[in-house]
N, C-alpha and C positions, 0 to 999 in steps of 0.2 A: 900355547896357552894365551887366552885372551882375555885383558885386566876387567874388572867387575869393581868401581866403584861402590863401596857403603858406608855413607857418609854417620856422623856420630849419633849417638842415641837412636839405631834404627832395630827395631825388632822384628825377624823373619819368624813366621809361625812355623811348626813342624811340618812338612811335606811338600811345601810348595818350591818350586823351579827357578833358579834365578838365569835369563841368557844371558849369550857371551856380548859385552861392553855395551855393560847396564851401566846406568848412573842409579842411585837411590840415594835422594836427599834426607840431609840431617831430620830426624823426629817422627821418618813414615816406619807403618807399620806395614808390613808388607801379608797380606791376607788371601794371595792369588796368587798362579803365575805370572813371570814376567818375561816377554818374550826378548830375541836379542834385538840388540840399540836402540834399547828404551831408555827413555829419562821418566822416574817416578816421583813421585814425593806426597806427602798429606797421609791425611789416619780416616781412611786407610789410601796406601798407595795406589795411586792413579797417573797414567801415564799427561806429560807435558803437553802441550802444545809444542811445534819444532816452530 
């Protein structure tokens, strides 16, 4: 099993994929898939810069 970081006040809409050892910062919303070892955050969730 591989940890999936969701940080607080974050809303997943119904359907959508989270991969394995995502970050998703405090207050995104997440509206899309997210592939694995993404870092997301914002409304709507968009992947970082590394």
């Amino acid at each position: 099993m591989v940890p999936v970081r969701i940080n607080g006040g974050v809303i997943i809409l119904p359907g959508f994929t989270i991969g394995d050892n995502t970050i998703i910062g405090a207050g995104s919303v997440v509206t899309h898939d997210v592939t694995s070892c993404a870092k997301v955050a914002d409304n709507p969730a968009w992947p970082l810069r590394s």
